[in-house]
N, C-alpha and C positions, 0 to 999 in steps of 0.2 A: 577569489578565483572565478576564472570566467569558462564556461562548458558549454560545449552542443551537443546537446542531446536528441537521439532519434530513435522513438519507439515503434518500430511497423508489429501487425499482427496480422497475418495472413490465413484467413480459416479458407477450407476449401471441402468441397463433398460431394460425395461418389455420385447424388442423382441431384436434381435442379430441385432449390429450396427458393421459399419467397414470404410475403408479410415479413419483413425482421424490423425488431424494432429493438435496439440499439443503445446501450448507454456506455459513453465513456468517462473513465478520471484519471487523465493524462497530463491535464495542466497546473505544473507547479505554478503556487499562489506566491504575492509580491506581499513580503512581510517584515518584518523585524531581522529576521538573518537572513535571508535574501531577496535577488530583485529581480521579476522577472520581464525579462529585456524586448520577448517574443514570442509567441506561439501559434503553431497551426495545426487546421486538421483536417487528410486530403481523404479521401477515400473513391473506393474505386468497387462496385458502381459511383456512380456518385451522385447524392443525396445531399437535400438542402440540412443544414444544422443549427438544433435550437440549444443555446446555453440558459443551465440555472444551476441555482443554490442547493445543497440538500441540506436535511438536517444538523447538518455540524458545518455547515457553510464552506464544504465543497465544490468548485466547480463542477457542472457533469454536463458533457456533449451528446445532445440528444437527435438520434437520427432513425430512420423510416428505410427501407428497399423494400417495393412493393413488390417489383419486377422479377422473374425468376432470371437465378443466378446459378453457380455454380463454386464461385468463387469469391469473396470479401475481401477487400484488403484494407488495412487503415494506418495509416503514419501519423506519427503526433511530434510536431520537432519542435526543437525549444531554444533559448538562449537564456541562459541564468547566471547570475552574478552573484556569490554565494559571500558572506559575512557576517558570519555565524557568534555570537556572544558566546564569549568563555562559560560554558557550565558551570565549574568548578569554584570559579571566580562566583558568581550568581549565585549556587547553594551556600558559598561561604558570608555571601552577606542578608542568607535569608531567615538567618536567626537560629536558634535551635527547632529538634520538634517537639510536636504538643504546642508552639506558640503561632501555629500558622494554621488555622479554619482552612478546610474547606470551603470553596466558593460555592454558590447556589448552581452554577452550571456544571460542576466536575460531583455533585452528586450521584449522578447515576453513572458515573466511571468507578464505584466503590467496589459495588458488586458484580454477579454474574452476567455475564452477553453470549450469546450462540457459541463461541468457537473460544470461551474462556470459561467453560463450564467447573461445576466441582463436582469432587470425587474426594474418596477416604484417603486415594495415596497423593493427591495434592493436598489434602489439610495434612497430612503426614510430612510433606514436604515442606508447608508452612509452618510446622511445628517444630522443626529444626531452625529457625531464622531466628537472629537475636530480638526481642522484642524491644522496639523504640521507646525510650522516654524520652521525658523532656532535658535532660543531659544531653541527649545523643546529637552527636555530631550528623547533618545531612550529608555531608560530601560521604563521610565513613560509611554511614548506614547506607545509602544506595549504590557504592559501590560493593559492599557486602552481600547486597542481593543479587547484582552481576554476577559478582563471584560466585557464589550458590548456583544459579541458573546452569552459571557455564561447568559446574562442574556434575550439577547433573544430566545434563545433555551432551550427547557426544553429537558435531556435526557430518550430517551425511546427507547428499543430495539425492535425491528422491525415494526418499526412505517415508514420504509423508504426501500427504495429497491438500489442495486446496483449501477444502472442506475436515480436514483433520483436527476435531478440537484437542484441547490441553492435553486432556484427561491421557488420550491414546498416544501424543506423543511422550508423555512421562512416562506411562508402562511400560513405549520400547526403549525412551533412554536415548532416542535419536532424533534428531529432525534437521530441518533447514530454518534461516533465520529467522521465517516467520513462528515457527515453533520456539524458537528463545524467548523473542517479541512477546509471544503469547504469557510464556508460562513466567518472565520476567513481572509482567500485568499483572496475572493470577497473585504474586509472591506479593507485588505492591498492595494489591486489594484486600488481600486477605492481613496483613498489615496495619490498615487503615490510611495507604497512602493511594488518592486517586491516581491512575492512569491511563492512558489511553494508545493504541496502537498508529503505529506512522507507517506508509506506504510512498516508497520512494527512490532513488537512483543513487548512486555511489560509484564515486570516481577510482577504483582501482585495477588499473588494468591486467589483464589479463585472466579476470573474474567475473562471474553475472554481477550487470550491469544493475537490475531492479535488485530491491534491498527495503528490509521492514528494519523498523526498531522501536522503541516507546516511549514515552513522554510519562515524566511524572511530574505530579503537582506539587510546588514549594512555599506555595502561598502566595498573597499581591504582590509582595516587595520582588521575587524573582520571578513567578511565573510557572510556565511550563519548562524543563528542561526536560532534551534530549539526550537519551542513553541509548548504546547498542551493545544490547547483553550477549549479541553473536562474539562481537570483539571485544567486550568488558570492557571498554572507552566508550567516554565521554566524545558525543556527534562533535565531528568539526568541519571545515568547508568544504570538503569530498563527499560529504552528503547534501541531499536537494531531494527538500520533502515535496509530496506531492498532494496527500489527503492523511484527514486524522480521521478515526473513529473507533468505536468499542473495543471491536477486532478485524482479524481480516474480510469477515463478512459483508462490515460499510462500506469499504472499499474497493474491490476487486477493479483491476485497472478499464475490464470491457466487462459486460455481464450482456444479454437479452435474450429474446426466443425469438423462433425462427416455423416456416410451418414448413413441412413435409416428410419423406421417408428418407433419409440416409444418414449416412456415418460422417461425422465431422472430424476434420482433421485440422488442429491448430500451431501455423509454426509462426515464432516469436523471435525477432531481432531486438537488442538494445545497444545501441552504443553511445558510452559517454567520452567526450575528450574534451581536454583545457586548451583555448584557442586566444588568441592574442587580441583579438577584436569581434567584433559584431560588424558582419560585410554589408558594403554598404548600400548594398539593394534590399536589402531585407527589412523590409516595414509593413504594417498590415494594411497600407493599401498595395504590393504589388502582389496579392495572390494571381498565378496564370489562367482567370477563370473568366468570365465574361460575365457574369452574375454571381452577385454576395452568396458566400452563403453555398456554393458547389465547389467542392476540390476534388481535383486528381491526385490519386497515390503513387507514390514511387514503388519499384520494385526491388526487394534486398531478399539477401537468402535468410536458412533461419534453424533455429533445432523444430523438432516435431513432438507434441502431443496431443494421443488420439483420446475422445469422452466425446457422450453422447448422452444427454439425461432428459427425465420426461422433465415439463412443463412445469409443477406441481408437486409435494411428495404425493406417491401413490396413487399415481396420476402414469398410465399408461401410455404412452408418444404414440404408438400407432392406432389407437383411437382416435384422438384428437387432431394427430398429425402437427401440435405444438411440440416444440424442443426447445429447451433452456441452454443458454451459451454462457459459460461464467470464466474469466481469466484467467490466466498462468498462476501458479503457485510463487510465492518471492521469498 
């Protein structure tokens, strides 16, 4: 399947802000299930941008506004070609469990990370899961913890906030799909099956466009598969990952700080669509810019969410006059 994807994120505030300094992770990676065809990123001011790596060998676009501003805007457009390996297919030839180690890098996907914390009534909830042997079928057993997931969570949109670890969305019993994501991880870990959270876009329309789900580990012979415990399926070509990590903490699609006094207002467009081709002006030498390295943003409308946080925990903003900017919720 072939998609364009266009992510703007519009922050905007009540008195003129400046020093920002900027990180994004918008660029879907060219991998095993899919290819990615093209990507930019315009922004407005507009700001030279430096790419690297993070720790889980993420893309992240790194940018600077010294200047005071008022207004941000940032577009990340994409073109991706999604072909995606059967899951189902891949746990079935990945053996039973108990016969597939852990790899030296999915170690520290076992236990705890920020926003996959423990708590009594998550081991309570882990104590309800069938316990894996080496009998047990993969395909059954991780579709059994979807199941579990989804039937302890009921979905509800904004019933949860960014920063919302496990622990809080199991008490209400509700969240958004990163809240499945999460407590799907949690159900794996506590298991002894690594895995890790995905931050990413999903093709169905008439529904938000951004979309998390998780990865579990199956061993060398299959790898990492992707599950999405919002939909208890098995990922297939309507999904287009973007970044892996712990949880949603590694990931956030924009995060930085910003210096001075006012209220930030963040409104967020996504749209994915299946298009017939890749047009055929589009290559990364025509950006419309006169020097590498500076983009202009388009303008789109968008929903609105208002946050405002110091720098720091406990760390007061109108001291400092730092402010911390961290992503949409997915």
């Amino acid at each position: 399947m072939l998609l364009r994807i266009s992510h703007e994120t519009k922050l905007t505030y009540t008195a003129p802000v400046s020093e920002t300094i900027f990180e994004v992770r918008m660029a879907p990676p060219t991998d095993e299930d899919q290819t990615n065809l093209g990507y930019r990123l315009r922004t407005t001011p507009q700001s030279p941008v430096t790419s690297y790596r993070d720790g889980m060998g993420n893309r992240v676009d790194l940018f600077n506004v010294t200047k005071p501003y008022n207004e941000l805007v940032i577009l990340a457009t994409s073109y991706i070609r999604t072909h995606r390996r059967p899951g189902i297919a891949r746990l079935d030839q990945a053996g039973r469990l108990g016969e597939n180690p852990a790899a030296i890098d999915s170690l520290e996907l076992l236990g705890p990370s920020p926003l996959v914390d423990q708590s009594e009534e998550l081991d309570s909830f882990v104590e309800t899961l069938p316990r894996p042997t080496e009998a047990s079928s993969m395909v059954g057993f991780v579709q059994g913890i979807m199941d579990a997931v989804g039937e302890r969570l009921k979905f509800e949109p904004k019933v949860t906030k960014a920063r919302t670890p496990v622990s809080e969305a199991l008490s209400l019993g509700r969240g958004v799909c990163q809240d499945f994501a999460h407590l799907c991880i949690a159900a794996c870990r506590g298991l002894g099956l690594p895995a890790r959270y995905v931050s990413g876009y999903i093709n169905h329309p008439g529904e938000l466009a951004t979309h998390a789900w998780c990865q579990v580990w199956a061993g060398e012979r299959a790898g990492w598969i992707d599950i999405d415990p919002t939909t208890r399926q098995f990922v297939g070509d309507d999904h287009v990952t973007v970044a892996f990590g712990r949880d949603y903490s590694d990931v956030p699609p924009n995060k930085g700080l910003w210096k001075g006094r006012a209220e930030e207002t963040i409104a967020v467009t996504v749209k994915v669509e299946p298009i017939d081709r890749v047009p055929m002006e589009w290559n990364e030498w025509s950006i419309p810019n006169s020097r590498p390295g500076l983009f202009q943003s388009q303008r789109m409308g968008g929903m609105t969410q208002r946050q405002s946080r110091a720098a720091y925990p406990n760390q007061r903003s109108h001291h400092s006059g730092l402010n911390q900017q961290q992503g949409e919720q997915q």
